[in-house]
Biopython code that builds the backbone (N, CA, C, O; Angstrom):
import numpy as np
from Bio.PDB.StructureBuilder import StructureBuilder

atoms = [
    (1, "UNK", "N", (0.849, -1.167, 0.000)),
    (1, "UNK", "CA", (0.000, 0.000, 0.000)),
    (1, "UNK", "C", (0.900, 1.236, 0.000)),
    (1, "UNK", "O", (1.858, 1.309, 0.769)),
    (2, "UNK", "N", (0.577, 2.248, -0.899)),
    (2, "UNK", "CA", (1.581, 3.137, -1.030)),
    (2, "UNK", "C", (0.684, 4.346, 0.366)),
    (2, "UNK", "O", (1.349, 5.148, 1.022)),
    (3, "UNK", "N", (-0.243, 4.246, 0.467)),
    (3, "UNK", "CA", (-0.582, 5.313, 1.154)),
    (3, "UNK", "C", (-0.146, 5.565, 2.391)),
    (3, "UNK", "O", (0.441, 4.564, 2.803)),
    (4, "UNK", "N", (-0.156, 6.701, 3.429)),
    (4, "UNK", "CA", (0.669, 7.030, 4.722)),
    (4, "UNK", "C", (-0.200, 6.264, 5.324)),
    (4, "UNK", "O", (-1.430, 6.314, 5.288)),
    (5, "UNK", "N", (0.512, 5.536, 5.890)),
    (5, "UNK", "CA", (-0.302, 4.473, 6.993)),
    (5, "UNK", "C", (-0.264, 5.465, 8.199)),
    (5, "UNK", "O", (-1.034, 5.231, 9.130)),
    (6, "UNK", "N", (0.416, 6.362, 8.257)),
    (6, "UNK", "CA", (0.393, 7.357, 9.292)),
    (6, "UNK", "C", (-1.011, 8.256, 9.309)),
    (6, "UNK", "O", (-1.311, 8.906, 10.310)),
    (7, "UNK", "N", (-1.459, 8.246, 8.669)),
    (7, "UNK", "CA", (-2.722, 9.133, 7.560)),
    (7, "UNK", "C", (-3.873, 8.123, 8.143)),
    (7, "UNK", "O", (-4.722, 8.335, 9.008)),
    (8, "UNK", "N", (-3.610, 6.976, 7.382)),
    (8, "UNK", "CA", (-4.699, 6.335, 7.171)),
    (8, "UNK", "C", (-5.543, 5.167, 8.373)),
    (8, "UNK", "O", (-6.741, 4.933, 8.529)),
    (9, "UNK", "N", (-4.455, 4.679, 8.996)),
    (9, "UNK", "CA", (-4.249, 3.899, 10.364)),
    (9, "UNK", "C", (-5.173, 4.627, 11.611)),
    (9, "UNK", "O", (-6.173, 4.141, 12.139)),
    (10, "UNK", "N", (-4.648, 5.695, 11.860)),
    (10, "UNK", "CA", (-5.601, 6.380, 13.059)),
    (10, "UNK", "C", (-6.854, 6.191, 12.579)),
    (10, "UNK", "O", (-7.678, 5.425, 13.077)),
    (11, "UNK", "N", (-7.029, 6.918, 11.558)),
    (11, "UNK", "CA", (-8.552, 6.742, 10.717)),
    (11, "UNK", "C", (-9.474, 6.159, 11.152)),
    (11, "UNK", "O", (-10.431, 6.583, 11.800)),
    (12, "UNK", "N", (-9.094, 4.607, 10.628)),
    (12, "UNK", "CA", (-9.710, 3.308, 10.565)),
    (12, "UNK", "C", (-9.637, 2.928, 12.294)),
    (12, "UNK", "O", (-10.507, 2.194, 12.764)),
    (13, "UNK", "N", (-8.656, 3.427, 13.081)),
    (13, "UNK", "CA", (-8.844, 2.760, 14.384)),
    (13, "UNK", "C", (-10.426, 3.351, 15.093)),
    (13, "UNK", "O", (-11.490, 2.831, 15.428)),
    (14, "UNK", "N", (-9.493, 5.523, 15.066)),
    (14, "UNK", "CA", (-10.724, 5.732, 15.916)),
    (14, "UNK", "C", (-12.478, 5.542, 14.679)),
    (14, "UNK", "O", (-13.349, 6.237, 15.202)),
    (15, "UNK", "N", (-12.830, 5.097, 13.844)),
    (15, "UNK", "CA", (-13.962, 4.373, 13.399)),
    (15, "UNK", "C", (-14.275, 3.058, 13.919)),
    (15, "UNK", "O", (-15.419, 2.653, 14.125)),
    (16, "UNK", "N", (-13.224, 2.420, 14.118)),
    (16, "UNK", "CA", (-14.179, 1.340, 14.781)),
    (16, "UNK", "C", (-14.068, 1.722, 16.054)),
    (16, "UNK", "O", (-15.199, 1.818, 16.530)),
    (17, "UNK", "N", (-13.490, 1.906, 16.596)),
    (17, "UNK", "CA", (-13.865, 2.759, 18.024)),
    (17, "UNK", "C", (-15.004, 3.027, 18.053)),
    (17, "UNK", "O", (-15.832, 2.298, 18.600)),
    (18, "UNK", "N", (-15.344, 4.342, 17.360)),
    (18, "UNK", "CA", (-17.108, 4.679, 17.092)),
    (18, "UNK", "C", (-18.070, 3.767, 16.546)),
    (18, "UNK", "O", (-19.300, 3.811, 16.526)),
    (19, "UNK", "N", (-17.244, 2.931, 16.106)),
    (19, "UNK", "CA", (-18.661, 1.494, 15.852)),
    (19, "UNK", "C", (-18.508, 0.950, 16.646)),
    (19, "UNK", "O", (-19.510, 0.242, 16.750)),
    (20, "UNK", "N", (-17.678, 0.685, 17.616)),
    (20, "UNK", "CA", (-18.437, -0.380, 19.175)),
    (20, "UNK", "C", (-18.936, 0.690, 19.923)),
    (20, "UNK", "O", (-19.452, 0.221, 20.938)),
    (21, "UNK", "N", (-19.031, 2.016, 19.897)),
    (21, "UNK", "CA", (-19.605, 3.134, 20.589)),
    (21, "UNK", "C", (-20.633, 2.746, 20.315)),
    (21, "UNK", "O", (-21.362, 2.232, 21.163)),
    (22, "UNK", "N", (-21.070, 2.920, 18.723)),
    (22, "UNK", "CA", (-22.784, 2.512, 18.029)),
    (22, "UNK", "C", (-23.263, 1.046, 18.582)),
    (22, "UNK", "O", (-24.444, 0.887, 18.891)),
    (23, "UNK", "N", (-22.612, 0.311, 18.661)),
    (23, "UNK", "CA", (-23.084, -1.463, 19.098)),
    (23, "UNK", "C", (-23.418, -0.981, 20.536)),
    (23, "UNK", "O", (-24.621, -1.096, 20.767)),
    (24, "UNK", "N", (-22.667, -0.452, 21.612)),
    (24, "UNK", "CA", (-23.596, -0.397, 22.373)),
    (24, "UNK", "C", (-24.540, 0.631, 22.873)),
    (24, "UNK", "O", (-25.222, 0.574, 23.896)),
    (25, "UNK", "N", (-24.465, 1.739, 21.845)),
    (25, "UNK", "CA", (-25.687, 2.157, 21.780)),
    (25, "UNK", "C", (-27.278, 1.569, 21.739)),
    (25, "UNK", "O", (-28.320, 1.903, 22.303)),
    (26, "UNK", "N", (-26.905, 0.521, 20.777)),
    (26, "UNK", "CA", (-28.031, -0.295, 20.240)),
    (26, "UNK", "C", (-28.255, -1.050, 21.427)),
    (26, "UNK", "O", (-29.380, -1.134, 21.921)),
    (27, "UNK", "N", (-27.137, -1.668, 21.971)),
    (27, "UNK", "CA", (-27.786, -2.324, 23.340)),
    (27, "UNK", "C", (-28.258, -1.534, 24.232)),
    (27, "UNK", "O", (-29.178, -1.920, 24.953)),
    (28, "UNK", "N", (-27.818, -0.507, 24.335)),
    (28, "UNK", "CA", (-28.342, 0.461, 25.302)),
    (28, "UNK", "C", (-29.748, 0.612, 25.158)),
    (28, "UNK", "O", (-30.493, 0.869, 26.103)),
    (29, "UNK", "N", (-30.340, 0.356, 23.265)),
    (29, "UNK", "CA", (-31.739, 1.389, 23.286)),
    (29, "UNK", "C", (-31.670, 2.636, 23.712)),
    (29, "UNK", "O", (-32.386, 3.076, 24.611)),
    (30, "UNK", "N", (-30.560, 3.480, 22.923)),
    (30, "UNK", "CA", (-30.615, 4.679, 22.693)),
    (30, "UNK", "C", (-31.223, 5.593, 21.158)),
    (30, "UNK", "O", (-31.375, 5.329, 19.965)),
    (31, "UNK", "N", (-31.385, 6.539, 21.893)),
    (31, "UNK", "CA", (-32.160, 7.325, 21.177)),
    (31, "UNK", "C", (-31.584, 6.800, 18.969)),
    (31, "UNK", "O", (-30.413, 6.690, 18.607)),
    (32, "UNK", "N", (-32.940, 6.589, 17.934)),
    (32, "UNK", "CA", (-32.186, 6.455, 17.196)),
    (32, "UNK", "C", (-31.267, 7.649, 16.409)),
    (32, "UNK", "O", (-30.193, 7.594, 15.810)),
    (33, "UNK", "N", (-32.122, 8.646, 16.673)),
    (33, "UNK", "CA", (-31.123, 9.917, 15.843)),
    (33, "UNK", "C", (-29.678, 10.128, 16.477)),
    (33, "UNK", "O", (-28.725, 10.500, 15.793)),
    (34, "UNK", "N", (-29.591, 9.856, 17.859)),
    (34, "UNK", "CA", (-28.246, 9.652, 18.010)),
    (34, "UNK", "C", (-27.240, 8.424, 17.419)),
    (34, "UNK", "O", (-26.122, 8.417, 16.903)),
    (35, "UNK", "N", (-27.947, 7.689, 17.668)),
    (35, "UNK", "CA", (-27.675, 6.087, 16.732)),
    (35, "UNK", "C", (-26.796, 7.011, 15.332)),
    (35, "UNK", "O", (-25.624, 7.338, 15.145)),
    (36, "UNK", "N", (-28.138, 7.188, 14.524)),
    (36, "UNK", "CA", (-27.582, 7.760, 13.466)),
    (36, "UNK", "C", (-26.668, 8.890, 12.781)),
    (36, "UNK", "O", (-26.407, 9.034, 11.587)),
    (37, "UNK", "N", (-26.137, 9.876, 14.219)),
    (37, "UNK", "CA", (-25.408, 10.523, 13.911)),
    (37, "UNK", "C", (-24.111, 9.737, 14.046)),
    (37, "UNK", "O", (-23.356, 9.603, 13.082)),
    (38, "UNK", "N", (-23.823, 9.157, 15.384)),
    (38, "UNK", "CA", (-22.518, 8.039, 15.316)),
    (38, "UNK", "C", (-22.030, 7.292, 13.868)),
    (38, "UNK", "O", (-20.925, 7.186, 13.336)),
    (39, "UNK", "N", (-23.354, 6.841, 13.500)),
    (39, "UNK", "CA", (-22.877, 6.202, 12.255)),
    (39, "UNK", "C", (-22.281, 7.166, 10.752)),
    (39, "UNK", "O", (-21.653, 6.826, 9.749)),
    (40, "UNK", "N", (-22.799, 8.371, 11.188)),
    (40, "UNK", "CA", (-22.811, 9.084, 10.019)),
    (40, "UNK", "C", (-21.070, 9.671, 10.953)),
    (40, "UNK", "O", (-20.466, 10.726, 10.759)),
    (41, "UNK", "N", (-20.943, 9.282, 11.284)),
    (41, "UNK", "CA", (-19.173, 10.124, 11.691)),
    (41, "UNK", "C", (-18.391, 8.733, 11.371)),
    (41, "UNK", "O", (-17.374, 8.680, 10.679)),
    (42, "UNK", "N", (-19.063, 7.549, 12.018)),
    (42, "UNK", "CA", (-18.010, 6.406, 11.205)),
    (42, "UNK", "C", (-17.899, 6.534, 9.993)),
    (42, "UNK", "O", (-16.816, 6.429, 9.416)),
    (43, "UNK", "N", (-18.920, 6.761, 9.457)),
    (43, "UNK", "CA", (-18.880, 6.499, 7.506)),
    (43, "UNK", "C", (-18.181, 8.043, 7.066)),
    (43, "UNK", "O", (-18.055, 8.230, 5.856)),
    (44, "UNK", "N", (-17.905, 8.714, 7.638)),
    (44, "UNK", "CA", (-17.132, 10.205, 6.825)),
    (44, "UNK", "C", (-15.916, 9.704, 7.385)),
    (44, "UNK", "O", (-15.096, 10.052, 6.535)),
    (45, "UNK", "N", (-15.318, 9.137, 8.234)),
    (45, "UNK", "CA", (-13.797, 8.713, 8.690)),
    (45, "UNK", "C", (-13.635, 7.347, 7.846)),
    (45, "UNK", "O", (-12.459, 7.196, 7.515)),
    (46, "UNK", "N", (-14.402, 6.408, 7.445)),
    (46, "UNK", "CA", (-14.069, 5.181, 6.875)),
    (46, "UNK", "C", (-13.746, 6.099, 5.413)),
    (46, "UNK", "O", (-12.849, 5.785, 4.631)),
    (47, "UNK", "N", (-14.699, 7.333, 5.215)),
    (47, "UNK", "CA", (-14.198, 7.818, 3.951)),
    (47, "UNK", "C", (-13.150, 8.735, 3.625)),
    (47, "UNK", "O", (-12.764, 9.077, 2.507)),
    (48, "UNK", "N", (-12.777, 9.058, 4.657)),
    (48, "UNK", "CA", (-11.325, 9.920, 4.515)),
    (48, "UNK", "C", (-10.237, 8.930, 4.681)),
    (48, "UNK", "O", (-9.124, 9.364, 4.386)),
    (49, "UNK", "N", (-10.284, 7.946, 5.004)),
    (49, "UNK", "CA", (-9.305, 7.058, 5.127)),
    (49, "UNK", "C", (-9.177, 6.236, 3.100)),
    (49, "UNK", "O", (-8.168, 5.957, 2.453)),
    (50, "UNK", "N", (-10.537, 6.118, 2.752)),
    (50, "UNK", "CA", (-10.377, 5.666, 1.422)),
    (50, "UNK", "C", (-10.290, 6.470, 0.775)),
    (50, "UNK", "O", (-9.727, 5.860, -0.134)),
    (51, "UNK", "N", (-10.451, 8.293, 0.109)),
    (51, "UNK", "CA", (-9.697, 8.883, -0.036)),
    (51, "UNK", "C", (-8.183, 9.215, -0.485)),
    (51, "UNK", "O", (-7.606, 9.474, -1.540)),
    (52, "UNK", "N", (-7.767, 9.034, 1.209)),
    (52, "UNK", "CA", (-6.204, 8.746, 1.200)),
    (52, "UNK", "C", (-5.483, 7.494, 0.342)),
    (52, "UNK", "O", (-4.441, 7.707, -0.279)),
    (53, "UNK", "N", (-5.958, 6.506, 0.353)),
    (53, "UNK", "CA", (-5.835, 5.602, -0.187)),
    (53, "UNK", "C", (-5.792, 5.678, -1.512)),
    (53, "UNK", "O", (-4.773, 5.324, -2.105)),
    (54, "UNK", "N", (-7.056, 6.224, -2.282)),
    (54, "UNK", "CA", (-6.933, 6.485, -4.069)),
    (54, "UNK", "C", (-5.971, 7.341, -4.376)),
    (54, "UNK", "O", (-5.096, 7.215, -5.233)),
    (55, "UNK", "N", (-6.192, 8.331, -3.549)),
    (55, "UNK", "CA", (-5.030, 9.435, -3.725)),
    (55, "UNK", "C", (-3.264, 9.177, -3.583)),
    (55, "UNK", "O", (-2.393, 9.948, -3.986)),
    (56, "UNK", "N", (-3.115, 8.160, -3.047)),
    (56, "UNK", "CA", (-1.886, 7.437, -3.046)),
    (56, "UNK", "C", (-1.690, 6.488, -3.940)),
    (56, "UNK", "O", (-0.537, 6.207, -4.268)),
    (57, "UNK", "N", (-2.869, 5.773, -4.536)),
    (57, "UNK", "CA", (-3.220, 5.346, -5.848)),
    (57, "UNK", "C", (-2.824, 5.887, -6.915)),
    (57, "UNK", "O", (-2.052, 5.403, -7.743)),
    (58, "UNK", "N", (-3.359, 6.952, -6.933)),
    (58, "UNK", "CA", (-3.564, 7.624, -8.525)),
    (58, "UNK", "C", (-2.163, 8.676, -8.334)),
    (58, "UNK", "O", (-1.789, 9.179, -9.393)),
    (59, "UNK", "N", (-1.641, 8.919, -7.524)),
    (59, "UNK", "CA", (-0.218, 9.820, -7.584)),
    (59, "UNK", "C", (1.139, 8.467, -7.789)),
    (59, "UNK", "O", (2.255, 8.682, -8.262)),
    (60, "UNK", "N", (0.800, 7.581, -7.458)),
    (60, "UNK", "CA", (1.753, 6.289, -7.580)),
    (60, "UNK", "C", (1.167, 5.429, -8.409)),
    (60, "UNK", "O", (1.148, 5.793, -9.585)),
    (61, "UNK", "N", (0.584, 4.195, -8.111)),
    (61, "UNK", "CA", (0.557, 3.088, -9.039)),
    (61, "UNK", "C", (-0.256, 3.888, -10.680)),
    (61, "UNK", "O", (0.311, 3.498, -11.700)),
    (62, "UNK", "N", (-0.927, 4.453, -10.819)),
    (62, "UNK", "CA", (-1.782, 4.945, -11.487)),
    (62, "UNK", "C", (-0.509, 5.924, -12.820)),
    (62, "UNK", "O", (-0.234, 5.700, -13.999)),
    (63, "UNK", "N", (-0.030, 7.049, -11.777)),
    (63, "UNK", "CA", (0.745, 7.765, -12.241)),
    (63, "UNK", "C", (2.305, 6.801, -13.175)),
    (63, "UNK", "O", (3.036, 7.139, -14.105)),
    (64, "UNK", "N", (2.219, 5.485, -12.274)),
    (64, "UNK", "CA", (3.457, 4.989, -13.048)),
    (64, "UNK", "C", (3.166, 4.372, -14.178)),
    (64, "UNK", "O", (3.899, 4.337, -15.167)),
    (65, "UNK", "N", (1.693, 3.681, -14.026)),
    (65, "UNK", "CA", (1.138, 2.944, -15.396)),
    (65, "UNK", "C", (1.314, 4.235, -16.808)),
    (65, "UNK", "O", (1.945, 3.930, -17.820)),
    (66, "UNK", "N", (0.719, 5.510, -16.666)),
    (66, "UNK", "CA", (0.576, 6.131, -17.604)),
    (66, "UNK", "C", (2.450, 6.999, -17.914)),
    (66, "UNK", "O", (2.622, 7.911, -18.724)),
    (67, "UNK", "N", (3.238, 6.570, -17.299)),
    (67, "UNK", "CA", (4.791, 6.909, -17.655)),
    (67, "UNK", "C", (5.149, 5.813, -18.353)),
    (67, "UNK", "O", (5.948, 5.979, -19.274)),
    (68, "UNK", "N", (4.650, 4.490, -18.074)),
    (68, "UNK", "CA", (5.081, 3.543, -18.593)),
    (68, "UNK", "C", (4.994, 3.422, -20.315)),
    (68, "UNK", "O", (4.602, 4.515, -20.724)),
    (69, "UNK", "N", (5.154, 2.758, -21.117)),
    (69, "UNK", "CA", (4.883, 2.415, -22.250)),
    (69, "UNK", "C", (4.263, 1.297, -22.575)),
    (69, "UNK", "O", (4.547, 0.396, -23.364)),
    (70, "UNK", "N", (3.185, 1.518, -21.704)),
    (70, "UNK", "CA", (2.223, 0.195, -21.436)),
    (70, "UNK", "C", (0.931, 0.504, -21.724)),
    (70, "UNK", "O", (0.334, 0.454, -20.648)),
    (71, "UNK", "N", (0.121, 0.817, -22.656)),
    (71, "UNK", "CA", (-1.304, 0.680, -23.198)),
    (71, "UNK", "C", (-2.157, 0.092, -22.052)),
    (71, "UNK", "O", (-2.994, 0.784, -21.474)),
    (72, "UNK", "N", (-1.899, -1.361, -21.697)),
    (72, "UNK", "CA", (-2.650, -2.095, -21.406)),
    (72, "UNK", "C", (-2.704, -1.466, -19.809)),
    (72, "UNK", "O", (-3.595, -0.893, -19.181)),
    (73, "UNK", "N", (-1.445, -1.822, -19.510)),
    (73, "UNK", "CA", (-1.043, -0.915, -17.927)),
    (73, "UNK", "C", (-2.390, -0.041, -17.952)),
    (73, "UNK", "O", (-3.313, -0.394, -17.218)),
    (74, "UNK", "N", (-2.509, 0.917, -18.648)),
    (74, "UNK", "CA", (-3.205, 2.222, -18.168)),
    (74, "UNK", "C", (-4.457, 2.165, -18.717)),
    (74, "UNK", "O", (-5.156, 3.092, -18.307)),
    (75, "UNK", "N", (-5.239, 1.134, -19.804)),
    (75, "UNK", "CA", (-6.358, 0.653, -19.641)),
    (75, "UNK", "C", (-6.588, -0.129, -17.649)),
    (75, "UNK", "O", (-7.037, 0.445, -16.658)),
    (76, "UNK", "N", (-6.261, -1.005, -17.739)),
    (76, "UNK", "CA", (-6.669, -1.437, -16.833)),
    (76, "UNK", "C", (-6.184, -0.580, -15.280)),
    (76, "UNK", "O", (-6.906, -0.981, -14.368)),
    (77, "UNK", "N", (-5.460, 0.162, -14.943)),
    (77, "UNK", "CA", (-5.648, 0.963, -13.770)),
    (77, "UNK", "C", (-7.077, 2.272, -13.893)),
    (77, "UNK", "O", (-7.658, 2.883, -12.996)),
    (78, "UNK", "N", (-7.233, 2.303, -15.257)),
    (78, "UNK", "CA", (-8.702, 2.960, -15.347)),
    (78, "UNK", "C", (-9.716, 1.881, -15.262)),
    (78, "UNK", "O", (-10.866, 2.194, -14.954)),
    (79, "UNK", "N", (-9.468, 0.866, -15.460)),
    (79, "UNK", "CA", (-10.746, 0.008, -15.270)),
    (79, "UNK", "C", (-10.663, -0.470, -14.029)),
    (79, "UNK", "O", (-11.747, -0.837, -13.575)),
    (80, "UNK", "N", (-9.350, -0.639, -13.032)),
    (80, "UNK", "CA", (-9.794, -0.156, -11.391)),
    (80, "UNK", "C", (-10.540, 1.064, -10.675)),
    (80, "UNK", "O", (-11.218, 1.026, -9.648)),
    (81, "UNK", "N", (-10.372, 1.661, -11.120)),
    (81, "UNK", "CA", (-10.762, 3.220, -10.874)),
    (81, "UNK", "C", (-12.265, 3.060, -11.008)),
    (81, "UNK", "O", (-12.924, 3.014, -9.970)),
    (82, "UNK", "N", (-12.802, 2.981, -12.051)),
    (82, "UNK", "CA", (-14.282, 2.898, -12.307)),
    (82, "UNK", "C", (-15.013, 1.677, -12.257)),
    (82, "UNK", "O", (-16.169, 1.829, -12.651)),
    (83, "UNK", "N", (-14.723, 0.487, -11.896)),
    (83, "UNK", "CA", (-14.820, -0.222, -10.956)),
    (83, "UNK", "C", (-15.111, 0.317, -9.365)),
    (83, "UNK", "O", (-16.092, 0.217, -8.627)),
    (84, "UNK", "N", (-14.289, 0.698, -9.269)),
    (84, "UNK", "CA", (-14.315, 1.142, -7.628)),
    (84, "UNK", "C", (-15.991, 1.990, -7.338)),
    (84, "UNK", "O", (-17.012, 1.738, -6.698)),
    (85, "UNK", "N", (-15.417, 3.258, -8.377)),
    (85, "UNK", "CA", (-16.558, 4.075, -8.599)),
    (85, "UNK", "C", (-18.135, 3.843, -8.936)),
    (85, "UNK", "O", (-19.127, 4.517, -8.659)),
    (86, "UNK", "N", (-17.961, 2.557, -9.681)),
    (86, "UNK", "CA", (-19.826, 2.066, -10.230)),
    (86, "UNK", "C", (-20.082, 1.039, -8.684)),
    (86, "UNK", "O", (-21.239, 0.627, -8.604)),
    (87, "UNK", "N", (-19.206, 0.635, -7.578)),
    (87, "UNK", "CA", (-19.706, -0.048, -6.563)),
    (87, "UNK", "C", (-20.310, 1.370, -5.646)),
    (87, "UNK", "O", (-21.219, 1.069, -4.873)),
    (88, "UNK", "N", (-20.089, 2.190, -5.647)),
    (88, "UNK", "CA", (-20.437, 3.313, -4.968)),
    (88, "UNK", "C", (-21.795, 4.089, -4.965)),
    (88, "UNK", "O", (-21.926, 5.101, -4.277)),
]
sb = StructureBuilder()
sb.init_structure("model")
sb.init_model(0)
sb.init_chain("A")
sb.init_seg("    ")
for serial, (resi, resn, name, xyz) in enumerate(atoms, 1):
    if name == "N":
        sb.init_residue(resn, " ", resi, " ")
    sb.init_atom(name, np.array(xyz, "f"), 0.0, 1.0, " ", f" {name:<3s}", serial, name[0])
structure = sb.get_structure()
């Protein structure tokens, strides 16, 4: 993985952090709009962490396919890319 694991690591920790916050919310039977704000802060940190990730993508593996003299190379790192994008 080319991306800063320094970047991306905290990220992903404090999110699941906030998803066993949300699990026992749910056991708690707490309020759901609070429910749903928790979740809506996991899912903007799960997404700054993937982010970082494309963006370390597309400045490296991405960027080297299209230096290369490889056609195929840089078909298919675009057909990762939009892949990624039509699951979204």
């Amino acid at each position: 993985m080319r991306a800063d694991r320094k970047k991306v690591e905290p990220l992903l920790r404090t999110a699941r952090g906030q998803l066993d916050g949300v699990l026992k919310m749910i056991e708690d039977d707490r309020y759901c709009m609070d429910i749903a704000a928790q979740l809506q802060a996991v899912e903007s940190l799960v997404h700054k962490a993937q982010r970082e990730v494309l963006r370390a993508h597309l400045s490296g593996c991405v960027r080297q396919a299209f230096e290369a003299d490889d056609e195929q190379a840089r078909e298919d790192k675009i057909g990762e890319i939009v892949r990624l994008l039509d699951k979204t």
